[in-house]
TORKOLSE-304809 format. One record per residue (C-alpha): residue number from 1; residue in three letters; x, y, z. Coordinates in steps of 0.5 Angstrom, whole numbers. Example, Ala and Ser with C-alpha at 12.3 -4.5 7.8 and 13.67 -1.06 7.14 Angstrom:
@k->1	r->ALA	u->25	v->-9	w->16
@k->2	r->SER	u->27	v->-2	w->14
***
This chain:
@k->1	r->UNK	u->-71	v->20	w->-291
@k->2	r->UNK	u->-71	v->23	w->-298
@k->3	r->UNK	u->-65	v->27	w->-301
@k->4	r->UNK	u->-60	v->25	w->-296
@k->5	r->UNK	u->-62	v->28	w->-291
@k->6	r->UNK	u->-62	v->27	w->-284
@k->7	r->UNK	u->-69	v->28	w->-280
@k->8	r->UNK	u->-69	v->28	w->-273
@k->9	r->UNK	u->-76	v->24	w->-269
@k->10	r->UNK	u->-81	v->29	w->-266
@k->11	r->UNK	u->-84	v->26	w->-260
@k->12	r->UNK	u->-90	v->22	w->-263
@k->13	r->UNK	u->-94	v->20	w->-256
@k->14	r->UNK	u->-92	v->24	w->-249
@k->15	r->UNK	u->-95	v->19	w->-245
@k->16	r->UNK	u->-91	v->13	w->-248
@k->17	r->UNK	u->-85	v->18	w->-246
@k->18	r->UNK	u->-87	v->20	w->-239
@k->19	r->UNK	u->-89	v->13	w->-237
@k->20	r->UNK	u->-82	v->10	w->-240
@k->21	r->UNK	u->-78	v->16	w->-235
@k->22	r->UNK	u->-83	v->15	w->-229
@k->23	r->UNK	u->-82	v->7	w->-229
@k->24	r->UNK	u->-74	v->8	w->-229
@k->25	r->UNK	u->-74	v->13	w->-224
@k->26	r->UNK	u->-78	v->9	w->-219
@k->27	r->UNK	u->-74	v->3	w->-220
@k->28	r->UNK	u->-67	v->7	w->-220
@k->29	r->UNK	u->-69	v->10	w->-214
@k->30	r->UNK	u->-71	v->2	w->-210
@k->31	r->UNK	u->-67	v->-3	w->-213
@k->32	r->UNK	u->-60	v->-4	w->-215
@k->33	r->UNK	u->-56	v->-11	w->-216
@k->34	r->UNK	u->-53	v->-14	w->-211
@k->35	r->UNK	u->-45	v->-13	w->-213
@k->36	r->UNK	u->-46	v->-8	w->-218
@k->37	r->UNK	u->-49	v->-3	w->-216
@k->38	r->UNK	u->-45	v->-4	w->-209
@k->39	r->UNK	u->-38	v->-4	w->-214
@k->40	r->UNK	u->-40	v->3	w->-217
@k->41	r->UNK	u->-43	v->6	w->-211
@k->42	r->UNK	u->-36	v->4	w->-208
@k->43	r->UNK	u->-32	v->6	w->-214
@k->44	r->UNK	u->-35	v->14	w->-215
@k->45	r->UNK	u->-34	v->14	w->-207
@k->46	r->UNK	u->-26	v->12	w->-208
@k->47	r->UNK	u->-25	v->16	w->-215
@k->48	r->UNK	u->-29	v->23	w->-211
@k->49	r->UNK	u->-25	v->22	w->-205
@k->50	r->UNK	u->-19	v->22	w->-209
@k->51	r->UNK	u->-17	v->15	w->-209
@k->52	r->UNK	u->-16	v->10	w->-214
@k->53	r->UNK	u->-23	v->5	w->-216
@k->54	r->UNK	u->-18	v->-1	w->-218
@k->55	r->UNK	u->-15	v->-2	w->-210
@k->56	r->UNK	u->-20	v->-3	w->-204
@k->57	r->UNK	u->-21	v->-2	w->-199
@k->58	r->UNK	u->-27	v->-3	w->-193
@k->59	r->UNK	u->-32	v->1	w->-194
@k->60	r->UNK	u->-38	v->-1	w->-189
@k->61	r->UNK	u->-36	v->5	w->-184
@k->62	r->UNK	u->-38	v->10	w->-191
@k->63	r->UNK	u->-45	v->7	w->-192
@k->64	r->UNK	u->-46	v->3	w->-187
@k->65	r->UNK	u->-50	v->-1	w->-192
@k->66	r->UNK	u->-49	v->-9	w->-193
@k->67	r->UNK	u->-44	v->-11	w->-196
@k->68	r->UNK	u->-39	v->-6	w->-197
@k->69	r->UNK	u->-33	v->-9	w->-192
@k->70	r->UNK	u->-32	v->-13	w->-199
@k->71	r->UNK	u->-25	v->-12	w->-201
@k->72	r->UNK	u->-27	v->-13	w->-209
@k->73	r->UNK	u->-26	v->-6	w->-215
@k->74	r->UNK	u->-29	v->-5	w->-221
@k->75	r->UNK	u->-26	v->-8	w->-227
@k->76	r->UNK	u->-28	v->-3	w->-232
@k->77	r->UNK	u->-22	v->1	w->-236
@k->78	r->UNK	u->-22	v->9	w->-233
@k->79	r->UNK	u->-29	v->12	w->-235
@k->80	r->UNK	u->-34	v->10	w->-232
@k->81	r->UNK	u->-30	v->10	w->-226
@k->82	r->UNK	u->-29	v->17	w->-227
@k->83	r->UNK	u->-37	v->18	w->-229
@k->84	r->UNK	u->-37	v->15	w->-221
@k->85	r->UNK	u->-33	v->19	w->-218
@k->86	r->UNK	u->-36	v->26	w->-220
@k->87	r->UNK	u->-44	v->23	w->-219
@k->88	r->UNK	u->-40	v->21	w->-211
@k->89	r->UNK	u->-38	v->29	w->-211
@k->90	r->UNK	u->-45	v->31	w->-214
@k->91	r->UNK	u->-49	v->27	w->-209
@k->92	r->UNK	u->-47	v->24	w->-204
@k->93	r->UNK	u->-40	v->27	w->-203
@k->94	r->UNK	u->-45	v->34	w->-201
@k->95	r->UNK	u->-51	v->31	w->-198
@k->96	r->UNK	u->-50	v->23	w->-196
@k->97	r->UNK	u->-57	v->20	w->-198
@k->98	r->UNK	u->-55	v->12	w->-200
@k->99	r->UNK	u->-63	v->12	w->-205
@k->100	r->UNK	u->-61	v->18	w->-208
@k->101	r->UNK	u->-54	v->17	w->-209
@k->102	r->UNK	u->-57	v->10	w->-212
@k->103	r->UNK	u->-61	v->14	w->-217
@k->104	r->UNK	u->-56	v->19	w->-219
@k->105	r->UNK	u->-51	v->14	w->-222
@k->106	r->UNK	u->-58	v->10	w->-225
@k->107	r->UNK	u->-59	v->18	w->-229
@k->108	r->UNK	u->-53	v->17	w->-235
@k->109	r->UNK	u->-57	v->10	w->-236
@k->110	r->UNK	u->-64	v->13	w->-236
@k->111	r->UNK	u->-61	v->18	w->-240
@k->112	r->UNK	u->-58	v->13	w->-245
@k->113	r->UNK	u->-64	v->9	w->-245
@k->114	r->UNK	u->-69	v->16	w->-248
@k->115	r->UNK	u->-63	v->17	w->-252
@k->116	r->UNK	u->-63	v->11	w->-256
@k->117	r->UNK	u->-70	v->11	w->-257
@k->118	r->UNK	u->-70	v->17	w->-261
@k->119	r->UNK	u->-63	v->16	w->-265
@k->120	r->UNK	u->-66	v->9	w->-267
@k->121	r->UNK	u->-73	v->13	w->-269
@k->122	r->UNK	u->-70	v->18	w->-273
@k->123	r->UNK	u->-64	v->13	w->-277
@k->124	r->UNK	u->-71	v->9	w->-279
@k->125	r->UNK	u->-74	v->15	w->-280
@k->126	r->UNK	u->-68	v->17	w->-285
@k->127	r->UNK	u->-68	v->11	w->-288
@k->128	r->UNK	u->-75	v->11	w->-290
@k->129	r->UNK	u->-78	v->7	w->-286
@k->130	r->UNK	u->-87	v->9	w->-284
@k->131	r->UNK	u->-88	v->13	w->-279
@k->132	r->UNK	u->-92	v->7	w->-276
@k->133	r->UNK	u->-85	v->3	w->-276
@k->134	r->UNK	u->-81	v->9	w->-272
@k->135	r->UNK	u->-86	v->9	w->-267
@k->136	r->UNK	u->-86	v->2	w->-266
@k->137	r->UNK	u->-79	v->2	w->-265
@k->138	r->UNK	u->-79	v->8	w->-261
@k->139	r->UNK	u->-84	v->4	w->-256
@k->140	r->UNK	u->-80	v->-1	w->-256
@k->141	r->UNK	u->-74	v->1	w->-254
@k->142	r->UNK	u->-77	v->6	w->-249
@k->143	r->UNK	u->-82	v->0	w->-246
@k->144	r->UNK	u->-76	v->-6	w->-248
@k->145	r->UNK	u->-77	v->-11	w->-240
@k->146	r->UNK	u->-70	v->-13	w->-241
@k->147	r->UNK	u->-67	v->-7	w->-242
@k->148	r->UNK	u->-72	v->-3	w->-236
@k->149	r->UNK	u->-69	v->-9	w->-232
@k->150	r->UNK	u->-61	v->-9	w->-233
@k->151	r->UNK	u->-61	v->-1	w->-234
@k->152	r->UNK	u->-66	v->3	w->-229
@k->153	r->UNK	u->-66	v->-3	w->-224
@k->154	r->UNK	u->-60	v->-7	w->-224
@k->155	r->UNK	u->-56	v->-1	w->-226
@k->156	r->UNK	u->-51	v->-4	w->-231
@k->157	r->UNK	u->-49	v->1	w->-236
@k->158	r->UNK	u->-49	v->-3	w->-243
@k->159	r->UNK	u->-54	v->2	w->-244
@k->160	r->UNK	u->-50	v->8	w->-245
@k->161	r->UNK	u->-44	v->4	w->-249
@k->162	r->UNK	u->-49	v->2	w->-253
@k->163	r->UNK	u->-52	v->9	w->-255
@k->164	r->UNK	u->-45	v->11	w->-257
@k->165	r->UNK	u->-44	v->5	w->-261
@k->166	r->UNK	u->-50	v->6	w->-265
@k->167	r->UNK	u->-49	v->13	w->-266
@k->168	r->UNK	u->-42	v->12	w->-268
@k->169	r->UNK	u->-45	v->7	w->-273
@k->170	r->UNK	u->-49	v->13	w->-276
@k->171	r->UNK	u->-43	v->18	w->-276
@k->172	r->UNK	u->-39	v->14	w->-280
@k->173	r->UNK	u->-45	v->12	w->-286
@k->174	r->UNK	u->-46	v->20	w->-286
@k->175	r->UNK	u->-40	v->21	w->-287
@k->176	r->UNK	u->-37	v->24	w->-281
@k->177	r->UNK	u->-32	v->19	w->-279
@k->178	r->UNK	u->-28	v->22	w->-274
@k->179	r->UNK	u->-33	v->24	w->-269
@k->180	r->UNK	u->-36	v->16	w->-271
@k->181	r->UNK	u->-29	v->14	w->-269
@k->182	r->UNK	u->-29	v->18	w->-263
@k->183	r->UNK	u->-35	v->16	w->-260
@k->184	r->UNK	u->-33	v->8	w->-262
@k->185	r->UNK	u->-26	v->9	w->-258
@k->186	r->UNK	u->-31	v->12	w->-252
@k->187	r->UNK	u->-36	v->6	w->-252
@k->188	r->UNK	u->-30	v->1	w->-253
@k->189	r->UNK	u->-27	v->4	w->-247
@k->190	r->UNK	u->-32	v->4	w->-243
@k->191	r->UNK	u->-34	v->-3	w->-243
@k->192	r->UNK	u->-30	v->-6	w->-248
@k->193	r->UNK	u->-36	v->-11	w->-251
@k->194	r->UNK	u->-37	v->-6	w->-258
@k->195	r->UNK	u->-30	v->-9	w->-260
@k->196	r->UNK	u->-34	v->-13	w->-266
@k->197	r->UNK	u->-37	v->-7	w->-269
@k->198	r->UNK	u->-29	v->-4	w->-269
@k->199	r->UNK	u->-27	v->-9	w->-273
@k->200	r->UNK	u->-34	v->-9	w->-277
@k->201	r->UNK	u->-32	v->-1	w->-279
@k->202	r->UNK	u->-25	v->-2	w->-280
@k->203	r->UNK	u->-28	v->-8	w->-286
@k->204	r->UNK	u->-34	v->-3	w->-288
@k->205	r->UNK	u->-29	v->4	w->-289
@k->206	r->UNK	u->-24	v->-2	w->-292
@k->207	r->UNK	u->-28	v->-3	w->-298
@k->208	r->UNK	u->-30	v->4	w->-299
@k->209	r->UNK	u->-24	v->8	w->-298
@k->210	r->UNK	u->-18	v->4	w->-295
@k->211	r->UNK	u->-14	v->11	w->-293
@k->212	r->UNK	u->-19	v->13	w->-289
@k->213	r->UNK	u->-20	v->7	w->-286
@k->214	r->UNK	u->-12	v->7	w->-283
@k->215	r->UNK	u->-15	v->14	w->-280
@k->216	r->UNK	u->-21	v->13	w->-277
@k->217	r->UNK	u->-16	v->7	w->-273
@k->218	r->UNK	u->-11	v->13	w->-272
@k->219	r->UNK	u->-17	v->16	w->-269
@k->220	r->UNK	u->-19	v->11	w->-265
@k->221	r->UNK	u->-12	v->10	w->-262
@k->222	r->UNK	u->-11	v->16	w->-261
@k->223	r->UNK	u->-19	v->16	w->-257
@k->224	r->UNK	u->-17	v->9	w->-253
@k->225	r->UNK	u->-11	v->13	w->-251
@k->226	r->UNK	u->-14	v->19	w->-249
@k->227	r->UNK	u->-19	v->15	w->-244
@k->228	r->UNK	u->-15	v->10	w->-241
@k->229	r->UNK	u->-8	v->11	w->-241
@k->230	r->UNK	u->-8	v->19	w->-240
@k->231	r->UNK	u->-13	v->17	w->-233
@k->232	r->UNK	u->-9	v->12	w->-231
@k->233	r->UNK	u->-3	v->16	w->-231
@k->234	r->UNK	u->-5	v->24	w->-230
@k->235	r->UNK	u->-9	v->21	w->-223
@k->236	r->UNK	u->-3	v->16	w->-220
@k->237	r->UNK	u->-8	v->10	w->-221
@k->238	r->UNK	u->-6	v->3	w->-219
@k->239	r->UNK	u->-8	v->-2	w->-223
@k->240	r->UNK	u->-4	v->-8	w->-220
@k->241	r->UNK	u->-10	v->-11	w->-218
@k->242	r->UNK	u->-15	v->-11	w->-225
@k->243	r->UNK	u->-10	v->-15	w->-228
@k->244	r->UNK	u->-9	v->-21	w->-222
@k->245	r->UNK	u->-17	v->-23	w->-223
@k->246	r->UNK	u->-19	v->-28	w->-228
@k->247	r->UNK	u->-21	v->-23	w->-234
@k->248	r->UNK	u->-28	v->-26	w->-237
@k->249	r->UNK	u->-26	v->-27	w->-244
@k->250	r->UNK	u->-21	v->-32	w->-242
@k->251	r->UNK	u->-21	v->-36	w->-236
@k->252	r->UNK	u->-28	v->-34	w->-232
@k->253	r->UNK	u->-35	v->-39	w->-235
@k->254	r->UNK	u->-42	v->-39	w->-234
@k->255	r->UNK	u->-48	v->-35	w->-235
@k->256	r->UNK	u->-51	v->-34	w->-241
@k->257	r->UNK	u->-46	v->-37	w->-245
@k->258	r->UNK	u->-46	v->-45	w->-248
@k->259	r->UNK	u->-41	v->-47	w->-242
@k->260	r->UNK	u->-46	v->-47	w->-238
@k->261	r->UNK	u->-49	v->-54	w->-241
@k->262	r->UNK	u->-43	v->-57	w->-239
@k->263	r->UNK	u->-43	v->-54	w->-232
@k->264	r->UNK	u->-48	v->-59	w->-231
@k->265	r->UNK	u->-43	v->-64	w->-230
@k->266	r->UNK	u->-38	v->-60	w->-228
@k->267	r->UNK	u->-38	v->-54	w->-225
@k->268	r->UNK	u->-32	v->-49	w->-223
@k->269	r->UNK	u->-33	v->-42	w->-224
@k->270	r->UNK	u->-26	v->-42	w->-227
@k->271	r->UNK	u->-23	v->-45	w->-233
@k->272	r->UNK	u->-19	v->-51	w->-231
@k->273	r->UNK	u->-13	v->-54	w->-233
@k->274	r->UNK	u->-12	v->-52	w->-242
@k->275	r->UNK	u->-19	v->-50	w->-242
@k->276	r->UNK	u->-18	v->-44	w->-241
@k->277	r->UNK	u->-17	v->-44	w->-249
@k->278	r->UNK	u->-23	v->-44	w->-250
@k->279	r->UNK	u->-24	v->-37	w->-247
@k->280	r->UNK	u->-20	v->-35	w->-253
@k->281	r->UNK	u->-25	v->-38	w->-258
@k->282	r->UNK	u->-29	v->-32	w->-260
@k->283	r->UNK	u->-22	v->-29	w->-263
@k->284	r->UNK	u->-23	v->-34	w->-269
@k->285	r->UNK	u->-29	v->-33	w->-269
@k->286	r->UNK	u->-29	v->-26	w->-270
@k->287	r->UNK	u->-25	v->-27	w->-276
@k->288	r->UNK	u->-29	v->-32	w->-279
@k->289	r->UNK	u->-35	v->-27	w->-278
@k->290	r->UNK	u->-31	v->-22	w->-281
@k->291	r->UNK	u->-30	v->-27	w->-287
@k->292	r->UNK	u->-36	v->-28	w->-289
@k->293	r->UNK	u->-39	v->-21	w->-288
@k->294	r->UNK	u->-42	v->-18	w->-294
@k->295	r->UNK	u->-37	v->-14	w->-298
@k->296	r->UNK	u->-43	v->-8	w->-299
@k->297	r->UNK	u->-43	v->0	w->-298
@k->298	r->UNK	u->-50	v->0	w->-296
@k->299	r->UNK	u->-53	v->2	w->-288
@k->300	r->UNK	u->-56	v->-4	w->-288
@k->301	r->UNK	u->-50	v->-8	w->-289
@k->302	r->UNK	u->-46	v->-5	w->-283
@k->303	r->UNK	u->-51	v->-6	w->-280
@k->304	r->UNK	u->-53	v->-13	w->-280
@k->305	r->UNK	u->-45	v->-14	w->-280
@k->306	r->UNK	u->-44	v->-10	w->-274
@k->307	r->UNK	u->-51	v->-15	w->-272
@k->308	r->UNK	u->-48	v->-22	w->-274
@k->309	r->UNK	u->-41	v->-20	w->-270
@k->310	r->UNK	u->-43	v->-18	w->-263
@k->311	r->UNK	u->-48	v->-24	w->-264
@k->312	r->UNK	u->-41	v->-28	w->-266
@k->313	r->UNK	u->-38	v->-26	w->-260
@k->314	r->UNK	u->-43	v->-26	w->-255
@k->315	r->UNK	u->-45	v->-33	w->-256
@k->316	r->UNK	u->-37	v->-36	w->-257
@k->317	r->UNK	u->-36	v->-33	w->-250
@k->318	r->UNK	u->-34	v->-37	w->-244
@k->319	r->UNK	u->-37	v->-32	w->-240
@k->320	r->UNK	u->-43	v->-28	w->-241
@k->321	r->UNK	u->-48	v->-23	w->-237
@k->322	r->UNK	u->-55	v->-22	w->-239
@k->323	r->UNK	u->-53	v->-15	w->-239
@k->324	r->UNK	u->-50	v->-16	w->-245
@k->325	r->UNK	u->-55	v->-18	w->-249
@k->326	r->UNK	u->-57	v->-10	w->-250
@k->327	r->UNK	u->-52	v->-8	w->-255
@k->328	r->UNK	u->-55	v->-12	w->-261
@k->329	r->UNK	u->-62	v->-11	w->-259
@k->330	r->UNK	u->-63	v->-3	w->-263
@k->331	r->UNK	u->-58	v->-7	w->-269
@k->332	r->UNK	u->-63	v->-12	w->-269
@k->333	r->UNK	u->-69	v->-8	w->-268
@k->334	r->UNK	u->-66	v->-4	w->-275
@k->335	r->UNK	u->-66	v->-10	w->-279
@k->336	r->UNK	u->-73	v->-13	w->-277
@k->337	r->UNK	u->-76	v->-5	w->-278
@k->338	r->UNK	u->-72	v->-5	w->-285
@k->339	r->UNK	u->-75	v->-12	w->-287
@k->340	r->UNK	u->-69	v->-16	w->-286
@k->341	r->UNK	u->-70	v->-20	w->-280
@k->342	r->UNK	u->-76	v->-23	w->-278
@k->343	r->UNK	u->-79	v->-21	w->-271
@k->344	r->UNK	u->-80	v->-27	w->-269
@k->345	r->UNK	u->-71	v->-27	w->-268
@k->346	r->UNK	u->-72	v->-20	w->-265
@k->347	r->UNK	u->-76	v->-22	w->-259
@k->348	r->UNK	u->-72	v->-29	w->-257
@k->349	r->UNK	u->-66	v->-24	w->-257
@k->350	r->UNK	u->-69	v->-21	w->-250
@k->351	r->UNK	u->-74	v->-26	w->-248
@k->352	r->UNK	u->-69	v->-32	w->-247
@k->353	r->UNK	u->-64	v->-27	w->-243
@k->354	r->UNK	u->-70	v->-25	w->-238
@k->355	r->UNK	u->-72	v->-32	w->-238
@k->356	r->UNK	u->-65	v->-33	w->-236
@k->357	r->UNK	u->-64	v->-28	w->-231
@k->358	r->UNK	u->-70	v->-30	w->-227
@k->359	r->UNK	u->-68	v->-37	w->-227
@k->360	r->UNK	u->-61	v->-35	w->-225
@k->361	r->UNK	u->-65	v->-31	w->-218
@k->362	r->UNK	u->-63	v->-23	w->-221
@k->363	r->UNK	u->-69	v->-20	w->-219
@k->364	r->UNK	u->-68	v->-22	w->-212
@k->365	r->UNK	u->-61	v->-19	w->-212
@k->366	r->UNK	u->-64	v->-13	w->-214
@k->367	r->UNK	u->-68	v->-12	w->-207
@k->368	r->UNK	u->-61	v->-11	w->-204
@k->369	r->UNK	u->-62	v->-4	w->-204
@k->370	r->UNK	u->-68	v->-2	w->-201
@k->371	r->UNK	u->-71	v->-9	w->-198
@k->372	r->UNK	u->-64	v->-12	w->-196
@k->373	r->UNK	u->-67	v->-17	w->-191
@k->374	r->UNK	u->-72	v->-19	w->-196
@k->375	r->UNK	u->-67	v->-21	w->-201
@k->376	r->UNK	u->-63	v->-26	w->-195
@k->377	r->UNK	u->-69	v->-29	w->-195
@k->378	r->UNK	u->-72	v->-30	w->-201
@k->379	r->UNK	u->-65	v->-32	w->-204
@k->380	r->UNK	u->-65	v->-37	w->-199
@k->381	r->UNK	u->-72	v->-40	w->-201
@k->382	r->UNK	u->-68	v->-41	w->-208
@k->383	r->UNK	u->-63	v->-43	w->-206
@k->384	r->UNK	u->-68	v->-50	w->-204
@k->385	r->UNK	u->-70	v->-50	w->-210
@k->386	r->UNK	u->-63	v->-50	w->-213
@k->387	r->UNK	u->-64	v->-58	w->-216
@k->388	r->UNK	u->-68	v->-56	w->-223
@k->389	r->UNK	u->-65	v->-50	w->-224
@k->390	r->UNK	u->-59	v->-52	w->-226
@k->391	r->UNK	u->-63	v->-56	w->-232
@k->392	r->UNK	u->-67	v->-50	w->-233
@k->393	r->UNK	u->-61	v->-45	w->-234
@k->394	r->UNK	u->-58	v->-50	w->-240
@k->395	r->UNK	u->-64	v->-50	w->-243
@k->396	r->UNK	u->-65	v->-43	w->-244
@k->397	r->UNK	u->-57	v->-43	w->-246
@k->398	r->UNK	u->-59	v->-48	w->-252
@k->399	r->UNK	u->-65	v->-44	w->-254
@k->400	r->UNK	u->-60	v->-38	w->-254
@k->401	r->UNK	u->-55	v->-42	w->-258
@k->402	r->UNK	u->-61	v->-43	w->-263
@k->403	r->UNK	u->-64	v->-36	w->-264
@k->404	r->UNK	u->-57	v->-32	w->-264
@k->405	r->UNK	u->-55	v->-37	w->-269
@k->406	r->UNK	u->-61	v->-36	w->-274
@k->407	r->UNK	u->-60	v->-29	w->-274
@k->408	r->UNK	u->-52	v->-29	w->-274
@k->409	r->UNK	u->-53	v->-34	w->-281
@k->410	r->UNK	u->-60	v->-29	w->-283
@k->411	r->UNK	u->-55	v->-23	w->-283
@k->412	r->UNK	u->-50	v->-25	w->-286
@k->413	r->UNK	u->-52	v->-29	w->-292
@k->414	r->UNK	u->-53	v->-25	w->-298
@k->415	r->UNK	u->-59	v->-21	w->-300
@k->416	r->UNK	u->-61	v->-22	w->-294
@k->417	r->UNK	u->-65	v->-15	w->-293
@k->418	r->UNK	u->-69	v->-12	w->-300
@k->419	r->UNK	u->-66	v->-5	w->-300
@k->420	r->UNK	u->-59	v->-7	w->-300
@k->421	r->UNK	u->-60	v->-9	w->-308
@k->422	r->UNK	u->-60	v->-1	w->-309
@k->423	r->UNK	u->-54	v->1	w->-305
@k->424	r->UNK	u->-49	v->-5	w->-306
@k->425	r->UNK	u->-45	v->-1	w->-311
@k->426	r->UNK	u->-47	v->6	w->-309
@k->427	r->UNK	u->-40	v->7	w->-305
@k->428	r->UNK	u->-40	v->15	w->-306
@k->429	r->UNK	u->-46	v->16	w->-306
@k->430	r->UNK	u->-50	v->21	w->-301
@k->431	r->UNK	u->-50	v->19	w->-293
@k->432	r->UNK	u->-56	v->15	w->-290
@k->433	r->UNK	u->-60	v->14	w->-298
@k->434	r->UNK	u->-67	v->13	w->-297
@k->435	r->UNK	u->-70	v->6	w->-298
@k->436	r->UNK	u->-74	v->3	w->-303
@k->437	r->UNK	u->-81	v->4	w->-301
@k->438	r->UNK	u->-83	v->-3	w->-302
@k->439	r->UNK	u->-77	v->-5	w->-297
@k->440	r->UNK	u->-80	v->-2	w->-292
@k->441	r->UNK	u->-88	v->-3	w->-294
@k->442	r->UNK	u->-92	v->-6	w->-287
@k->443	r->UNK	u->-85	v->-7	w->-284
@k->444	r->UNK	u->-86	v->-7	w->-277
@k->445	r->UNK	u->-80	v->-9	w->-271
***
């Protein structure tokens, strides 16, 4: 970027972007996971015919699908639901086709996935990075297995919180803190995993401006208000049955998270006895995070903060899904574009979860929409081979560990990116400032 202005990223190769939209699309129509793409068909069904998404109810008589006489609901807060239920009325609510239903609720996330890639391309672009460098990551986010996989095909919508996250994170470093604090509100509402980059932006605004950081909080409570409490209320939800589960951050264990190497030798899917307190380590966790945060006004430095602590939080998590893992690829992606992290660390932070997710069986359970028979099948050939993967699973969480670790210290050590030198004092100047040339020089993600 140069002046301080912001460039938007022309599309530098079409086919890169047609074979990305034509991949998501075969594999939204074809795949879907077994139990959340079932959960999300159920709650658009629920929302759009005007019940509540968090009581269930027998559907197997609406899709005649397997699967659907589970009595479960989804347990995210009200916007996704209600994104759901107006897909249901849009599609199957006007012509029942369960593959084209299926699409449709994979449609946001492909959206997201396109959009991402243009917003990480054109923050890159504004901070001076080569044009080589921003369409690397523009491919890279376009093209990314991990996210193909969790997003068009499994259906998961980390995606989509991720896009308001980041962007969020690029309002409020170009000065336009209520629409940052807006989106930030949504993307926590949605899926509450964003929540470190709150607390980072509440810290970053701290240092420059206190009193806007009391308002840009105001905003965001007033955000979470207005997309959770006003749905609830104004539409009679029941939320009776969300809160009777055992909620992930605190009781639930497993996944990619550390506490599957003790699954080794005991394994409950739930917490047991005082355990559960280890559910709770991801909150000291955060605050020593934010401790050791470097006290800078640069982008890079929210940046790297917003990195190292939704990697402080993942990796403290007794429970956590490989979908996750999305929100802090384009946060390391920046980094690593910027000279700030080597690339090495980048590509561990998706090819450990994939290689996980492969080993847990994922790719089999997304056979249940259009191969249901076949994931039976396969999934009871896996089950044979049950003994080694157990060993393999750890394994990978520990190589997760060491990675996510790395880039948590790699982020938050001072000077650990060239072009924070030249901004760290600069705490009224011009939003999205451009990088020193040599910050950037040959940096590639």
């Amino acid at each position: 970027m140069t002046a301080g202005g912001w460039r938007w990223y022309a599309t530098p190769d079409r086919w890169i972007l047609a074979l990305s939209v034509a991949l998501q699309l075969v594999l939204g129509v074809l795949f879907g996971h077994s139990y959340d793409t079932r959960i999300f068909m159920a709650t658009g069904y629920l929302v759009g015919s005007g019940r509540g998404p968090y009581s269930p109810l027998d559907l197997s008589s609406v899709f005649h699908h397997a699967g659907f006489d589970r009595l479960t609901t989804i347990g995210y807060p009200p916007p996704w639901p209600l994104v759901t239920g107006l897909v249901e009325r849009a599609t199957w609510g006007i012509a029942p086709n369960f593959y084209v239903y299926n699409l449709a609720l994979k449609l946001p996330v492909i959206a997201a996935t396109v959009g991402l890639a243009y917003l990480v391309a054109a923050t890159l672009r504004s901070q001076g990075a080569q044009a080589a460098t921003c369409r690397r990551a523009w491919a890279f986010l376009l093209l990314n297995p991990l996210i193909l996989f969790v997003g068009a095909a499994w259906g998961q919508i980390d995606v989509v919180v991720t896009l308001l996250a980041v962007a969020a994170l690029v309002l409020v470093w170009s000065g336009r803190w209520a629409s940052s604090a807006a989106l930030l509100a949504l993307a926590v509402c949605t899926k509450p995993t964003p929540l470190p980059i709150v607390l980072v932006v509440l810290v970053w605004l701290g240092w420059r401006a206190p009193r806007q950081a009391l308002r840009y909080g105001a905003v965001l409570l007033g955000g979470a208000a207005l997309f959770v409490v006003v749905p609830v209320v104004a539409l009679d939800w029941r939320t009776t049955q969300i809160w009777e589960r055992p909620n992930a951050q605190f009781l639930m264990n497993g996944g990619l998270s550390y506490t599957t190497v003790a699954r080794l030798f005991r394994d409950p899917l739930v917490l047991p006895g005082h355990w559960w307190l280890l559910g709770l380590l991801w909150i000291p966790a955060l605050a020593i995070g934010l401790l050791l945060m470097r006290r800078g006004g640069g982008f890079d430095d929210l940046i790297s903060g917003s990195a190292a602590l939704v990697l402080v939080f993942l990796l403290t998590r007794t429970w956590l899904a490989e979908p996750n893992v999305v929100l802090v690829l384009p946060l390391a992606l920046v980094l690593t574009a910027l000279g700030g992290l080597d690339r090495r660390l980048l590509a561990a932070l998706w090819v450990i979860p994939l290689a996980f997710a492969v080993a847990e069986a994922a790719p089999l359970q997304l056979l249940w929409v259009a191969f249901p028979a076949a994931m039976e099948r396969s999934l009871a050939t896996f089950t044979g081979w049950h003994a080694w993967t157990p060993a393999l699973r750890a394994a990978l969480v520990v190589a997760w560990q060491i990675a996510g670790w790395w880039v948590v210290v790699a982020c938050l050590r001072r000077g650990h990116v060239a072009t924070a030198q030249a901004e760290t004092t600069a705490l009224d100047a011009a939003p999205l400032e451009a990088a020193p040339a040599a910050a950037v020089q040959g940096a590639a993600p």
